[in-house]
C-alpha positions in Angstrom: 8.7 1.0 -18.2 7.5 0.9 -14.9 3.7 1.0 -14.5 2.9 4.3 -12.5 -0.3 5.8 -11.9 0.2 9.6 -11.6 3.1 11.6 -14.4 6.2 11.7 -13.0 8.4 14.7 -14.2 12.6 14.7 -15.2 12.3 10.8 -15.0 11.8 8.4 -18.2 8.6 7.6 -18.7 8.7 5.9 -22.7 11.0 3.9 -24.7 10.6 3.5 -27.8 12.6 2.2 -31.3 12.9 3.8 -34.3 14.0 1.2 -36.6 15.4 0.2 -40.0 13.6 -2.6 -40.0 10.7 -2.1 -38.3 8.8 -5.5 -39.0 12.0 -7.5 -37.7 12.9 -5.3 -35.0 8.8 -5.9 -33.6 9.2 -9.7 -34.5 13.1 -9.9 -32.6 11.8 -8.4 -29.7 7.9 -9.9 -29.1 10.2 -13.1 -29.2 12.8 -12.2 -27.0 11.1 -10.5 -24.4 7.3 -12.0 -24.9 5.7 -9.0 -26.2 3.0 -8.9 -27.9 3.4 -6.0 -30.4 0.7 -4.6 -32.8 0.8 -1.5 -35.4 -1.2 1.2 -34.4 -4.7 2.2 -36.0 -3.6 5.7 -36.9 -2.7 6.4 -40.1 -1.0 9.6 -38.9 1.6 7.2 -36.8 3.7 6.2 -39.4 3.8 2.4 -38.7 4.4 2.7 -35.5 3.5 0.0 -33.3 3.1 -0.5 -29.3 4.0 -3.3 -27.6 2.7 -4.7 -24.4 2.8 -7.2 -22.2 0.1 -7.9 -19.6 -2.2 -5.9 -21.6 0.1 -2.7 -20.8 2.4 -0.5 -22.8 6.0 -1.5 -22.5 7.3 0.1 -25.6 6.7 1.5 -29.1 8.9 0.2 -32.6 8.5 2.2 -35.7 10.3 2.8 -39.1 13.1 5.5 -39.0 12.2 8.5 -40.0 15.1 9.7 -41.9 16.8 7.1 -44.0 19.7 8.1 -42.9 19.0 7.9 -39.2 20.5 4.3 -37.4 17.8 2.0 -35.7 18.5 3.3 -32.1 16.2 3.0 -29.2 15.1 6.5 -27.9 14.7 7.6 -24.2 11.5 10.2 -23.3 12.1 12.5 -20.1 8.7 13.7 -18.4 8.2 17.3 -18.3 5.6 19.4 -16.9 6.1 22.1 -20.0 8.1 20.9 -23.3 8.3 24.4 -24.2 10.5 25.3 -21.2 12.4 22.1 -20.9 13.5 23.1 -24.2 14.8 26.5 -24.1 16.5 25.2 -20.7 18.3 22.3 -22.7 19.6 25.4 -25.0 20.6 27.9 -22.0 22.5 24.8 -20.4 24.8 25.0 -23.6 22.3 21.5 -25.5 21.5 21.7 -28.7 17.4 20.8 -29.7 17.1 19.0 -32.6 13.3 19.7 -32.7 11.4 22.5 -31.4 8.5 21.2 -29.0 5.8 19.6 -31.5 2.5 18.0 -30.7 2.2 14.6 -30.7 -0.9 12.1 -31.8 -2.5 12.4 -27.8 0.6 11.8 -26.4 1.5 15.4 -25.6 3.9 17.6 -26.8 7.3 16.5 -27.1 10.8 18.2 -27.9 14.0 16.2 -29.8 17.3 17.7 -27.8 20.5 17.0 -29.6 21.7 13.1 -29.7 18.3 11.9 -29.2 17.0 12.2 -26.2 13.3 13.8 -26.3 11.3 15.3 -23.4 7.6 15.0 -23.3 5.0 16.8 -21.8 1.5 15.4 -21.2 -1.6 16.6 -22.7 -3.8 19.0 -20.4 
């Protein structure tokens, strides 16, 4: 993503890949693109891992969380209020997949059907 220095609202602003296999998909693309990819500290994320380049965050891999689920790469919107973006997603006839939930310091995020996700920042 683009390195910006104030949130920017109804435009992406994270990638990330939710994968079946996780320790290839980080090892394909640190070679493909030059990442450098490492798993976060948090025991809470999961085995998710951020990947950099330049020393800044480009884009996160992690294991799929439903076995079930395809690896697919997943698109965050910005949002000044998760909470609202969702029940808008529903009153414009969307489906949300996930109620907004909190997320480990990254905000609060929502999952709208065919997953796309909207996240809010922490205040």
């Amino acid at each position: 993503m683009a390195e910006t220095r104030t949130f920017v609202a109804n435009a992406p602003v994270w990638v990330d890949l939710s994968s079946k296999d996780a320790a290839g998909s980080r090892d394909y693309y640190a070679k493909l693109f030059g990442w450098k990819v490492e798993l976060t500290k948090d025991p809470l994320a999961g085995g998710y891992a951020l990947a950099t380049i330049g020393g800044k965050n480009v884009a996160g891999i992690g294991p799929t969380q439903d076995p079930n689920a395809p690896t697919a790469w997943m698109v965050y919107i910005g949002t000044r209020d998760a909470d609202a973006t969702a029940k808008k997603v529903e009153a414009a006839g969307g489906k949300t997949a996930a109620w907004p939930f909190s997320r480990t310091r990254q905000g609060r995020s929502s999952r709208p059907g065919s997953r796309r996700t909207c996240r809010a920042p922490t205040s």
